[in-house]
N, C-alpha and C positions, 0 to 999 in steps of 0.2 A: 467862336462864333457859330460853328455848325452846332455845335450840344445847346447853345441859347436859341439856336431855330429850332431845333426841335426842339426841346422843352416850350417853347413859345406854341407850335404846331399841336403838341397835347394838349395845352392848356386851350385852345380856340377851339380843337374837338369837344374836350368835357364841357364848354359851353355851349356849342351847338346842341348838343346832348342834353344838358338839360333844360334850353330852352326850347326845345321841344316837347319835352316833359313837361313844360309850366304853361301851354297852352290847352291842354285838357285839365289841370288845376294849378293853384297855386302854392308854392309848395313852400312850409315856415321850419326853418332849424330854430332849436332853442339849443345854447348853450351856458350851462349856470355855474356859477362860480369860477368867473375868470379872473377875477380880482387874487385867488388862492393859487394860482396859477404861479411859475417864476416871472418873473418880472419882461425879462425878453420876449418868452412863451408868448405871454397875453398879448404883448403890443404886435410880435410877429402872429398872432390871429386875425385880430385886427387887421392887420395891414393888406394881410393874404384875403379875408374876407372882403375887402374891399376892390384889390386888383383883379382878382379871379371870380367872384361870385357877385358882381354889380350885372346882374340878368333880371329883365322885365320877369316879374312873376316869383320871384325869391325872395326870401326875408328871413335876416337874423335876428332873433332876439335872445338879447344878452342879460343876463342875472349876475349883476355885477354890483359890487362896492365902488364908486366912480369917485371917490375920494383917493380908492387905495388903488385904480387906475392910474388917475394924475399923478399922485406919487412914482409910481412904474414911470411916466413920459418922463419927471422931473429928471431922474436918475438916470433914464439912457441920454435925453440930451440937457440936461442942465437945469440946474435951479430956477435961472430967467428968462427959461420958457415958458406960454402961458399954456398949460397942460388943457385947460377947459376949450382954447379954441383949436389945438389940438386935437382934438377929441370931437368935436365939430366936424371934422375931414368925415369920421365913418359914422355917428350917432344923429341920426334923422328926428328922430321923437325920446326922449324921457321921460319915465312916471315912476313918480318916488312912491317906495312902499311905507308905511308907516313903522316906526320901531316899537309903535305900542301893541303890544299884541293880547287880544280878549284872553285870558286866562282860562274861562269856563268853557268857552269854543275848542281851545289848545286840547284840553284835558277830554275831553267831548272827542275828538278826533282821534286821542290816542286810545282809548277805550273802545271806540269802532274799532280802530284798525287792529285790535288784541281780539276781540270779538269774530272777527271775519278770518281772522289767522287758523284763530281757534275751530273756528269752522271748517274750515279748508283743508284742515290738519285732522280731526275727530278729537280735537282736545277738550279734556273737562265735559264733555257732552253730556253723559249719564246722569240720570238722577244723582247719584249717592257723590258727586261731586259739584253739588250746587254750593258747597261753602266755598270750597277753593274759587271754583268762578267770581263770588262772591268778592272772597279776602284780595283776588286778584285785582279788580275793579279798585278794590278800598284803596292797595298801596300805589297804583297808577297814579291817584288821586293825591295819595299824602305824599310822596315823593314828588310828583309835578313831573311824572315819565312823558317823554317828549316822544316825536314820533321813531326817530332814530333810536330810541331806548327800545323801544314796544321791540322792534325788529329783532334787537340784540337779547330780549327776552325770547322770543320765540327762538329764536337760531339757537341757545344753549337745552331749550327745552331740549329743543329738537337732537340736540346732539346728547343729553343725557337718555335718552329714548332710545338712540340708535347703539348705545353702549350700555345696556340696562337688560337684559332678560325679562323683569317684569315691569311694564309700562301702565306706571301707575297713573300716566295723566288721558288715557284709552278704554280700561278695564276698569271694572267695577273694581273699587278699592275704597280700604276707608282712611278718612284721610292725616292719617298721622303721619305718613311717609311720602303722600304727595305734598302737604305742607312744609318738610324739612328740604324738599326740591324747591320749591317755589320759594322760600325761606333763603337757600342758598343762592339762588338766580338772583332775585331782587339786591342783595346784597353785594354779587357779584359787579354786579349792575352800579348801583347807586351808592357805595361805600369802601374806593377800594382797600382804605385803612382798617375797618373791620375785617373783610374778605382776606387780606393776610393775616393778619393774629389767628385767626379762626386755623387756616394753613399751618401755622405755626403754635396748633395746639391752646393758643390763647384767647379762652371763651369770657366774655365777658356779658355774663347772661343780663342786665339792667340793661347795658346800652342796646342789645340786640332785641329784650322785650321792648324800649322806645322807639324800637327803629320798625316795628312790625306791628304796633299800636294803631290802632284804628277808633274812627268814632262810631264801631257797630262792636256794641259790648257781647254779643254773640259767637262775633269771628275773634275776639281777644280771648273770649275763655277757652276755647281749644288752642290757642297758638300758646297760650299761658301754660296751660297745661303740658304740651311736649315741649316747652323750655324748661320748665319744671324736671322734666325725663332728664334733656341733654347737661343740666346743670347736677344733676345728683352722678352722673356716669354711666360707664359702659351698661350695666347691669342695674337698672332701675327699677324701685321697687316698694311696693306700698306696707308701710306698718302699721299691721292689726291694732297697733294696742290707741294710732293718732286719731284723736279727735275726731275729726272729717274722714275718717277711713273709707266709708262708704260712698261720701262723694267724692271722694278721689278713685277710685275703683272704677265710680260709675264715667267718670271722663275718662281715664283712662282708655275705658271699653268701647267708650264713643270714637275715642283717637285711633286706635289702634285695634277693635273688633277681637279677632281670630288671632290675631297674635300678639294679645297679653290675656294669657292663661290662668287659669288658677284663681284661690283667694286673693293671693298677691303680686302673680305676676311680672311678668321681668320684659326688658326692652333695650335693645341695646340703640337706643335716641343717639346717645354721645356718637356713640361710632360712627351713625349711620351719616350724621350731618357730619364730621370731619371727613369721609370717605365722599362724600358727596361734596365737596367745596373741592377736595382736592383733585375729583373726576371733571369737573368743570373749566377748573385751573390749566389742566391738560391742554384742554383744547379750547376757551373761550379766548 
């Protein structure tokens, strides 16, 4: 009895406490995703929110699935309870959110928030990486990257950057090897059955040109092009005597600048993207 007065005696302080606080404002907790909570969890929220925190000037609002709620009441006390008046004792107002969700808004939001990231961070900023920015945008768009993706793209950039000596999404670079970064990210991201093979030395360069296919036939001929590199191997390399020699040469140089040299030039593509999926694997 004495530990139930005190505990009773702190809980009547932290009200005094913050009803004090709620006469100079009003003060709103938002709690979201209660329904993913255990089942006890949630209901003992509830329950505590309601004994403890019913103070003039307070307000919770709940982000909840109130179907997978009443399931939770069902289960602690029984099936033939009615979980919705239930539920009644601590829910004052409801407003159902719709489950249809604008597609072009979604996709719109997640491209701000890669944009502002980017900014924040000094990513892709520079002139000589306006394709990347570009190609970035394109596959937000053809994957349907949600907001939670964008984040999990920047946290890997960010962690290949901080394990990297050269920081090709900062410095002036060209962009054949920021591409094979941003190539493995997106990947890592959105496909985890390619992203193993690839680990497991297993390229399958068709599915990987559909998967980074775009409808800006600008940003597919450079991504085509260093597929082209990681699909021929380690040591890639253009022959005098093909057809298109010239214009392969000349993307090439586009891709990769200063380091593909020579008439014919050499790149080690393959490597670079296996060693990059498996720097990311590490720590993503």
């Amino acid at each position: 009895m004495d530990q139930y007065a005190h505990a009773q005696q702190n809980i009547e302080a932290l009200q005094e406490t913050i009803a004090k606080a709620t006469t100079q404002r009003p003060i709103l907790f938002f709690i979201d995703e209660l329904d993913r909570c255990r089942p006890d969890f949630a209901l003992s929220i509830l329950e505590l929110v309601k004994h403890v925190f019913d103070i003039p000037g307070i307000k919770f609002i709940f982000v909840a699935n109130l179907e997978q709620l009443k399931a939770a009441i069902r289960k602690r006390y029984g099936q033939d309870v009615d979980a919705g008046v239930y539920l009644e004792k601590f829910v004052k107002m409801e407003i159902g959110l719709s489950s249809h969700t604008n597609a072009k808004k979604h996709l719109h939001n997640s491209i701000v928030l890669f944009e502002r990231y980017a900014k924040k961070y000094g990513l892709v900023q520079v002139e000589q990486q306006y394709f990347i920015r570009e190609l970035i945008r394109a596959l937000i768009i053809k994957h349907n990257i949600s907001l939670r993706s964008v984040q999990k793209i920047i946290r890997l950039i960010e962690v290949y950057r901080s394990l990297t000596e050269h920081d090709c999404f900062v410095e002036e670079c060209y962009p054949g090897y920021t591409l094979i970064v941003v190539m493995s990210v997106f990947i890592s991201v959105v496909d985890k059955n390619m992203y193993q093979n690839i680990m497991n030395n297993i390229i399958e360069i068709d599915a990987i040109s559909k998967f980074m296919k775009t409808d800006d036939f600008r940003l597919n001929d450079i991504a085509e092009t260093v597929l082209e590199m990681v699909k021929i191997g380690d040591r890639f390399s253009v022959d005098r005597n093909c057809i298109d020699f010239d214009e392969k040469i000349e993307k090439c140089r586009i891709a990769w600048g200063r380091f593909y040299y020579g008439d014919r030039g050499e790149i080690d593509a393959r490597k670079k993207f296996i060693d990059t999926v498996s720097l990311l694997n590490l720590h993503g």
